[in-house]
N, C-alpha and C positions, 0 to 999 in steps of 0.2 A: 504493500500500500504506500509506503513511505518514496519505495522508488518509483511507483509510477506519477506520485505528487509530483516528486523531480522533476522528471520527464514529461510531464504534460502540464504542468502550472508554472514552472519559475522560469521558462524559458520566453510566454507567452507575459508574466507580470513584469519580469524585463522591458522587454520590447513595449507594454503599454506605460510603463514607467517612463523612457526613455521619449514618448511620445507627449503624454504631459511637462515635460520639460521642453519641448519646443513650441507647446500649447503654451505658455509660462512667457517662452522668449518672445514670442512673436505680441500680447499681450502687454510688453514693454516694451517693446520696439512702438508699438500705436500709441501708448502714453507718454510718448516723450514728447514736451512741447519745446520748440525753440524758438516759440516768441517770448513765451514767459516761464515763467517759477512758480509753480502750484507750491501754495504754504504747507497743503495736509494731505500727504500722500502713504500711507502706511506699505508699499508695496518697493519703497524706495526711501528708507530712514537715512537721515545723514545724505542724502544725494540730492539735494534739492535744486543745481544747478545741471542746465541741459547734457552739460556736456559730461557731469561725474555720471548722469545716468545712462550714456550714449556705450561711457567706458563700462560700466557694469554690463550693460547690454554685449559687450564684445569678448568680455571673460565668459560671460554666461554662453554665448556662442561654442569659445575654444571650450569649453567646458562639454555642452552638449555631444561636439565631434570626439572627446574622447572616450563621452562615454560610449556613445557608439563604438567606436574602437573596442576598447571594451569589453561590450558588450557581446561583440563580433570574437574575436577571442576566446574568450570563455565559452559559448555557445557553439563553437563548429563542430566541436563531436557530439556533444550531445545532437543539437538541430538534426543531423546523420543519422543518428540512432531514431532518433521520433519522424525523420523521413521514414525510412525501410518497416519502422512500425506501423505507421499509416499506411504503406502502398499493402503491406503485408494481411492488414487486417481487412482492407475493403477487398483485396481477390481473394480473402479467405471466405468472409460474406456473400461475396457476388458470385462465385462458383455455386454456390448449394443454389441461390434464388434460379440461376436460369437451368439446372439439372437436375434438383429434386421435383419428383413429382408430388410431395403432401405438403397441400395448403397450406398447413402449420407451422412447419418447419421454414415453407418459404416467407410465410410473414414475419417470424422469429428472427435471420437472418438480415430478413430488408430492415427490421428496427434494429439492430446492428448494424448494419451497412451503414444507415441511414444517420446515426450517432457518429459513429467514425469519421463520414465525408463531413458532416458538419463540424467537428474539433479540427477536421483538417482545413475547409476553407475559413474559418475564423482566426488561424495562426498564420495563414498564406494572407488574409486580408491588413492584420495587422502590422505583416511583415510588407506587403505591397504600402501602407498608410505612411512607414519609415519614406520610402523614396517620395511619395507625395508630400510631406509636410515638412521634410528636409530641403526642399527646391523651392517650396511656397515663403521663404522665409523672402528673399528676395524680391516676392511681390510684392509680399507686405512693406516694405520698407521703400520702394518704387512708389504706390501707391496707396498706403491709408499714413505714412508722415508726408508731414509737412517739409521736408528737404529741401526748398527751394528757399527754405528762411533762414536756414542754418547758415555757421561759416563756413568758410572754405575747406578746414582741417574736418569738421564734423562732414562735411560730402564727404569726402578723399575716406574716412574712413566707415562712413555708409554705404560707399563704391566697393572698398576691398571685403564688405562682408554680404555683399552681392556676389561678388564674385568668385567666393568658396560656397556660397553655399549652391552656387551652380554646378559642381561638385556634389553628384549625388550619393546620399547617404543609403547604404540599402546591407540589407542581411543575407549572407552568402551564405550557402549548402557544397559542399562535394561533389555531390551527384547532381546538380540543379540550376549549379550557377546562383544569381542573383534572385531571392524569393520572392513572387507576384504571385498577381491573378494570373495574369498570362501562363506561368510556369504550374498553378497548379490545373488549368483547362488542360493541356498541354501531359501532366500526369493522370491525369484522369482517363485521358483519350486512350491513353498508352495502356491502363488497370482495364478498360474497355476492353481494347483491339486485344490484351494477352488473354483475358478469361473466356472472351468470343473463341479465340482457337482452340485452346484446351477444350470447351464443350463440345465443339468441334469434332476434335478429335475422340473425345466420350464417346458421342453418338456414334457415330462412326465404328 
């Protein structure tokens, strides 16, 4: 019980951990004003001037990218291990639904299957959410500050954190490459086309 916690919760609270910290930066990057000095900001103590909160904004940045780092790190053997457990569990499911002939047994299965695909597109979406909201950092900073009031030094370095974060952040597998939606359609097609021959060759 203890290992499958592992295995299937802390790889997945990472990653959404990791995601409210850019939900955070992004957040503080829209509350920075550089026309003036808000008196009463609890989200920014001691930083009352644009520019001390532009610099917290940019630690908080290099900070994010290592957790990723990180994060990435820590997680490739495991992520591996809960890849092969996933593809393992829904061809073990999906053989018996399209070969067994009792009803029962096929409905038993498909709510199995059916649990499986779903812990697996919910850790593929999350892990797709890194590369979306790692890139979005950059819109927001184009677009919901006010940047054209700032000085010169606060553009130069609202430009260079534009331009890592274009530098996409995402969480890598062994067997998968880079994890998405794409990449789990893409496994799914594959748990398809393999259990489709093997029944295949059943019947046969």
């Amino acid at each position: 019980m203890l290992l499958f916690s592992y295995y299937k919760t802390v790889p997945l609270s990472l990653v959404i951990f990791f995601l409210s910290q850019v939900s955070l930066l992004k957040y503080y990057l829209k509350n920075i004003n550089f026309n003036k000095v808000e008196k009463d900001d609890s989200y920014f103590e001691n930083r009352k001037s644009s520019d001390s909160r532009l610099r917290y904004c940019v630690r908080m940045h290099q900070y994010v990218i290592r957790l990723m780092n990180w994060i990435q790190f820590s997680l490739k053997g495991i992520i591996f291990i809960q890849y092969c457990s996933y593809v393992l569990d829904i061809a073990a499911f999906m053989i018996p639904i399209l070969t067994e002939d009792s009803l029962e047994i096929k409905i038993r299965c498909f709510a199995a299957f059916s649990m499986s695909v779903i812990q697996m597109y919910f850790f593929f979406y999350f892990a797709n959410e890194i590369q979306v909201e790692s890139t979005s950092v950059s819109d927001v900073i184009y677009n919901e500050t006010n940047w054209t009031e700032a000085t010169q030094k606060a553009r130069a370095t609202l430009l260079l954190m534009m331009i890592r974060s274009q530098q996409t952040l995402s969480l890598n597998s062994v067997a998968i490459g880079k994890m998405s939606l794409e990449s789990f359609t893409k496994i799914m097609r594959i748990c398809y086309s393999t259990c489709t021959f093997f029944t295949t060759m059943y019947h046969d």
